[in-house]
N, C-alpha and C positions, 0 to 999 in steps of 0.2 A: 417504285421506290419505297413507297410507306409499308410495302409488303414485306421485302428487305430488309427494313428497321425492324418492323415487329418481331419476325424473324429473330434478330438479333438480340429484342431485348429478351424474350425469351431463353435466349441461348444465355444471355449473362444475368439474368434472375434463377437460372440452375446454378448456374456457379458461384454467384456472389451467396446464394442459400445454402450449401456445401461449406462455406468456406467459415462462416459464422455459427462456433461452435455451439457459443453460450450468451445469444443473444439478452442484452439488458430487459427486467420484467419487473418496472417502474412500480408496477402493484405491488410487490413482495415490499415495498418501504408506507404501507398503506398504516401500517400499523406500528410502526416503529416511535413515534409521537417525539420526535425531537424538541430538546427543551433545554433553557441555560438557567442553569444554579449556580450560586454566587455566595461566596464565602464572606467578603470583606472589600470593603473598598478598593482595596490593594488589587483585589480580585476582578472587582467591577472595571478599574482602569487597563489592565493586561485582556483583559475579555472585549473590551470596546478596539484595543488593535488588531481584534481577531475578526468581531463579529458587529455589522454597524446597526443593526438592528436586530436586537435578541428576539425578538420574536415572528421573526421571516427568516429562516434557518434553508439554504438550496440544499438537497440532497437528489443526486442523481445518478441512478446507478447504470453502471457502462457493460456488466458482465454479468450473469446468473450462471454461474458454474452450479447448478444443482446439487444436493448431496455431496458438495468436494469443502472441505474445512482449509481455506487459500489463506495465503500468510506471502508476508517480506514481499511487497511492491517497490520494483527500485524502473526509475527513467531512465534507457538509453539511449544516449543521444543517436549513436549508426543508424540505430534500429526505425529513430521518431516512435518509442512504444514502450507502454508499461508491461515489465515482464513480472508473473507474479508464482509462487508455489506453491505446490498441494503437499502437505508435511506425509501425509495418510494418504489412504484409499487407493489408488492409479499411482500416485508420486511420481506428476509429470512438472513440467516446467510449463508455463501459459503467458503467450503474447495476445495483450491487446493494442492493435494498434490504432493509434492516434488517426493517422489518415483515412484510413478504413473505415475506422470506431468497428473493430472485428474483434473477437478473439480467436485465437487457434491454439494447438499447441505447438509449444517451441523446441521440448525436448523431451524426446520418449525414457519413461523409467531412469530421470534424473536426479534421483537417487545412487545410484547404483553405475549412473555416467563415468566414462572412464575406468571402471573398475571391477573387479569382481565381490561379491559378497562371498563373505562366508564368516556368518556371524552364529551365536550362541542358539538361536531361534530360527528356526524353519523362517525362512523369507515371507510366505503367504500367511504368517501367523504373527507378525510384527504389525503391531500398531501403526508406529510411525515411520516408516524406513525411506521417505522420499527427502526432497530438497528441503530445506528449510530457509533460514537467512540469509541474504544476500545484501552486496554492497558495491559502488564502482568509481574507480577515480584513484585507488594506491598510487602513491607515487613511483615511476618508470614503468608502470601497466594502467595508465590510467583509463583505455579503453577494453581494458579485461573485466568481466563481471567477476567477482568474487563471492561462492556460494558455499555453505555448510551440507554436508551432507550425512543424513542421519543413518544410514545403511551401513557403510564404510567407514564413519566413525572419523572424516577429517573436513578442511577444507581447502577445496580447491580454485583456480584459476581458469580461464577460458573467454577466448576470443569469441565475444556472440554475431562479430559479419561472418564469422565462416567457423560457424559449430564442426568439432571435429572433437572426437574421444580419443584418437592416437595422440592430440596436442591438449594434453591437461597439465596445466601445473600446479602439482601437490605442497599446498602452503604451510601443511601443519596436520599430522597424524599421529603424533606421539607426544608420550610426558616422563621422562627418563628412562627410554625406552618401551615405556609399555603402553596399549592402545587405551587414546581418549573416549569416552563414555559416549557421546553422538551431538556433536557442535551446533548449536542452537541457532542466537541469533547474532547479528556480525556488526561494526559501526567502524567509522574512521576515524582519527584523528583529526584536530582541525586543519592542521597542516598536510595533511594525508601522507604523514610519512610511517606511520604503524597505521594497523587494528588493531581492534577487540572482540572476544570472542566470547558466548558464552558456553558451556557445555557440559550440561543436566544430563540425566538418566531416562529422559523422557523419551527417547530414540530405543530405550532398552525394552520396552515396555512390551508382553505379550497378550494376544487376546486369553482373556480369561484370569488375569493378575489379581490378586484379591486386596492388594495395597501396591504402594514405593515401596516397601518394606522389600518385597520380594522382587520388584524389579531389578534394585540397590544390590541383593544379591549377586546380579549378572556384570556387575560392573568389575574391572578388571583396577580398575585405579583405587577404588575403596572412596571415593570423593568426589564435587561436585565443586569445579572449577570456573573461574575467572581469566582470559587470558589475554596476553600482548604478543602481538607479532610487529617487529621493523621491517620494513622495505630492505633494505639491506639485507637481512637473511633470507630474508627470498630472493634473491640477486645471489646469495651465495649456497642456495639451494639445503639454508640448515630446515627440517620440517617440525624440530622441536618446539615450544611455544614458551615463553614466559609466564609462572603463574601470577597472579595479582593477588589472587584470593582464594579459601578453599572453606572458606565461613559460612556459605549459604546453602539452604536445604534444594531449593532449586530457582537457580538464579535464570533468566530468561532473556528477556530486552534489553538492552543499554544503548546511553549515548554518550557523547564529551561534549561539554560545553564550550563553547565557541573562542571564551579564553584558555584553553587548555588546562584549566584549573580542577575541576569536575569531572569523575568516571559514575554514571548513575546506573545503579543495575535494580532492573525489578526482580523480584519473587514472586514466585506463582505458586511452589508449594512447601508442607512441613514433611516431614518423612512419616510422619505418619497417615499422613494421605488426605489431613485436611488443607483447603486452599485458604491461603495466608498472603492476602497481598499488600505490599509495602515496598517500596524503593531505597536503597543502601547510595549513601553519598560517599566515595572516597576521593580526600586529596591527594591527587595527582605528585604535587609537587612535594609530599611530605611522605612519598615513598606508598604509594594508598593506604595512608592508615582511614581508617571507617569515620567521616566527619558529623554523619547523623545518619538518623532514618526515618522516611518521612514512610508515616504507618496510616494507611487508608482508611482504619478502623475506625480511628481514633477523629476521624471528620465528621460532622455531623450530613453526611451523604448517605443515603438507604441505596440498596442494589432489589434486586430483584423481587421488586412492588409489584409488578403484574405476573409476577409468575413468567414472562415472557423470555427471561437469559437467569438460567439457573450457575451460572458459574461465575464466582466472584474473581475473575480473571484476571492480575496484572502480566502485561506484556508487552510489545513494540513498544517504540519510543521515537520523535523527534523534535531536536530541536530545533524554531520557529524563529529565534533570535534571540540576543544578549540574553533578552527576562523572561522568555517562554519557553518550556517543555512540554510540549501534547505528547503522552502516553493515555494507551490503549490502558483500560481500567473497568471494575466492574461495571457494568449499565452504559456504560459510554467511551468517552475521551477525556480524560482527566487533564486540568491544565494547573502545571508547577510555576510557582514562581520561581525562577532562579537565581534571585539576588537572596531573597531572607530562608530559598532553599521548603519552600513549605505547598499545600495543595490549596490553592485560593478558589477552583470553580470546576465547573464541570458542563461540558457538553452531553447530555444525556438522551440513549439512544434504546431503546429496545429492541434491540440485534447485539446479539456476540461477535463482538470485533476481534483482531488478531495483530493488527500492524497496520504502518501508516506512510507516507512517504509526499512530502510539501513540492508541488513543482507548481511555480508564480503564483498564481492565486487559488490554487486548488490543493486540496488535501485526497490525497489517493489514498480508499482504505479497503483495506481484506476481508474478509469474516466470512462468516457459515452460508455458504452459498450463494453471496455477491459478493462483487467488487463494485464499489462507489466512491464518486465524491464529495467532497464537501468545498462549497464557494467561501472563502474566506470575502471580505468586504471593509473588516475596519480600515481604521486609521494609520494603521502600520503597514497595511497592504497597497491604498491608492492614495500615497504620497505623490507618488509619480505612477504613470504608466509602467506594468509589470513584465510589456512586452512589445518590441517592434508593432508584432501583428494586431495585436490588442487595440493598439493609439493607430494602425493604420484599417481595423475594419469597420472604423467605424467614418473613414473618411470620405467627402464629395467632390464632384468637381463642376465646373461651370454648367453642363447641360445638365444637369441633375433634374430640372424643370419637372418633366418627365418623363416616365417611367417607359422603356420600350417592352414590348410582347414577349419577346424571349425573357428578359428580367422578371414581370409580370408572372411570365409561367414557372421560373424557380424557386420563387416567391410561394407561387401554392405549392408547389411540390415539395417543397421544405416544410409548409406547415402541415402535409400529408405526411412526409416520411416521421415530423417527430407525433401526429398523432396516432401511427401505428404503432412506433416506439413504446408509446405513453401501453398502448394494447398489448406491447408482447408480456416473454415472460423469460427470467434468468439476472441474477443480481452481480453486479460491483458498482459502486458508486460513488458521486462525490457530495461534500459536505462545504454549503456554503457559507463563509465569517459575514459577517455585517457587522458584531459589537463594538449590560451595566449597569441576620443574614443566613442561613441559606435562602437568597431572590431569585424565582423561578419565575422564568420567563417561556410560557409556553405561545407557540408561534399559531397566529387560524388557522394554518392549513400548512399540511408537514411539507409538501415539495412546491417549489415554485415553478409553473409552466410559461412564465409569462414572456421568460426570455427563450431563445435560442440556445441547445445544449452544449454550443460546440463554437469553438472560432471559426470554423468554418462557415456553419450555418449561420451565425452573425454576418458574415463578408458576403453571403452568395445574395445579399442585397445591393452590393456597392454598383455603380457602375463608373462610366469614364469619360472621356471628353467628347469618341467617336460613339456616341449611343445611339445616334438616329438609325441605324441597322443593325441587329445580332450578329458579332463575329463567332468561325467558330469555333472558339475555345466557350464562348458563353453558350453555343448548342451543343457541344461538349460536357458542359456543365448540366445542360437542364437533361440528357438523354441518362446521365449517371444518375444524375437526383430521382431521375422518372424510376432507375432500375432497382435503385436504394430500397426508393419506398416501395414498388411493386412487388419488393421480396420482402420488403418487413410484414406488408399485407397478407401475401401467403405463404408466411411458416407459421 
């Protein structure tokens, strides 16, 4: 019999090794030194609902896509998995999924999905021509993802339980008739009855460009757009777009603020090829006229102090609640106030980020060759339990006394599979809140190992009423946990 098993794990430690593209490589955040700055009291109270303790910052990264520059992580729910994009390089589409903790890819040359190229620029000589922003939940598609695509120059629709390129629905590829420049990054409404789009020249871009100057050439609109798209015309298949704006040199990230009062768009660059980052506030309800602009310069926050992220980056964006904005920002994650509209603190990272995406207690983020998260922890977070699973894994029941063999053995095998984790190599990851002038709050030790990475690994301690013998869904449990880690061990 134990022949058999072994046999077997074997057989699914090739294939669970196979399957796990870009295993997490916890090292690569070794040097990243997270740290919270603080503008202002104002700042110190919106940082305390993020983070409860400034100086124990979790960062834990899920994915090391090597050499790939990932952007626009959005959760779908079909899926149970963060799907995320590679703008450049391959310009594939990437699932990690939650159950697994895998990633693979999800869609080949998604870029270019659904469509054919045939753009100004030899394909293999384009910068960026793969996927870019994504978003999900429009209203009457609310389980279609909705993604920019910088190749093809629109944005499109798709079903991700059953990916198919004969069923794309084209949301927006034109601007009175003439093709958009390469649609950036995408956000919803609060209502989810429009998007927004943004859509730079950054898609135009060729190896060997010597500025914007000459990208800006290849643009067929002459401008660098703002846009809304209704539910409704897409229901009535118009693929025209409303513009918002045509003011910015390269507008990037945006979000809406939760009262539909605010459309916030970052800047990333000047046409003359210096990066200028600052964020454009318009209101909404006064037709977008431009209400301020809150200018990064102008803070007293330094960016690239160790040489380690030379790009003074603004980009993605999310909103956190009523008075919080996390955008992606040079050195880190920049946090907006939303009521007085201004930059009160700053999560500070040495890794170039790209975008972001809040799902319960964790912040999902992109950049240059991880995906990671970050554990939120304040006061705004565990008011209440942020999830069934959360407030149930950590529950007992009458024979808890103790501990049966099988329990016992998932027990190590859990703390084996996360100290191989802790060994491999490949980055995404998350970032944990606990928060409270610039008050920098540098944490002892950048990641925290002390907990369990994962809700699962928290639960595969629990037991139940009938414990005095392993059933088996729990040798079930400990023969996967075994295979988990026998394959993190040797890749």
């Amino acid at each position: 019999m134990w022949n058999t098993i072994l046999f077997a794990i074997c057989c699914s430690v090739a294939l669970l090794n196979a399957a796990d593209l870009y295993p997490p490589n916890q090292a690569n955040a070794a040097n990243w030194n997270p740290k919270i700055e603080v503008l202002s009291d104002r700042g110190t109270a919106l940082l305390e609902q993020l983070f409860a303790d400034f100086t124990n910052i979790d960062i834990q990264i899920v994915s090391s896509p090597t050499d790939i520059w990932t952007e626009s992580p959005i959760y779908v729910d079909s899926l149970n998995s963060i799907i995320f994009s590679a703008p450049g390089g391959d310009g594939k589409l990437y699932r990690y999924d939650l159950d697994a903790e895998e990633t693979s890819i999800f869609i080949e040359s998604a870029g270019v999905f659904g469509g054919t190229y045939d753009g100004a620029i030899p394909f293999a000589e384009c910068k960026e021509c793969g996927p870019n922003g994504m978003t999900i939940g429009l209203q009457g598609y609310e389980d279609y993802v909705i993604m920019n695509q910088l190749a093809l120059a629109r944005v499109i629709a798709f079903d991700p339980s059953s990916v198919d390129a004969n069923n794309v629905i084209v949301i927006a590829d034109n601007y009175n008739g003439t093709i958009l420049n390469s649609p950036n990054d995408i956000t919803l409404s609060p209502d989810k009855d429009a998007l927004y789009f943004t859509d730079p020249i950054f898609g135009l871009q060729r190896d060997g460009d010597s500025s914007l100057v000459e990208t800006f050439a290849r643009s067929a609109l002459g401008f660098q757009g703002v846009y809304r798209v209704d539910y409704q015309d897409v229901v009535d298949g118009i693929t025209e777009p409303v513009l918002i704006t045509d003011g910015m040199d390269g507008p990037n990230g945006l979000a809406v603020t939760n009262d539909n009062e605010y459309l916030i768009v970052s800047n990333t660059a000047e046409m003359s090829g210096e990066l200028v980052p600052f964020w454009n506030v318009y209101a909404i309800q006064s037709d977008y006229a431009l209400q301020t602009s809150i200018d990064f310069a102008s803070y007293n926050l330094s960016f690239n102090a160790t040489n380690a992220v030379p790009i003074p980056l603004c980009d993605g964006m999310e909103v956190f609640n009523d008075e919080i904005l996390l955008a992606a920002c040079p050195n880190g994650l920049c946090v907006i106030d939303l009521t007085n509209l201004e930059l009160v603190g700053r999560l500070t990272l040495n890794q170039l980020i790209s975008n972001l995406y809040i799902v319960d207690d964790l912040v999902y983020v992109t950049s240059a060759g991880n995906v990671f998260t970050i554990q939120l922890t304040g006061s705004a977070v565990f008011d209440e339990p942020t999830s069934t699973e959360a407030a149930e894994s950590t529950a007992t029941t009458e024979d808890d006394d103790q501990p049966d063999s099988a329990c016992t053995i998932i027990a190590y095998v859990a703390f084996v599979a996360a100290a191989c984790n802790f060994m491999s190599a490949g980055n995404v990851f998350t970032i944990q809140l606990t928060g409270s002038a610039v008050d920098i709050y540098e944490p002892s030790s950048t990641v925290d190992f002390d907990e369990p990475t994962s809700t699962e690994a928290a639960g595969s301690t629990a037991t139940t009423e009938d414990d005095d013998q392993p059933d088996s869904a729990c040798t079930i449990i400990a023969y996967v946990a075994f295979v988990a880690a026998a394959c993190n061990f040797m890749a």
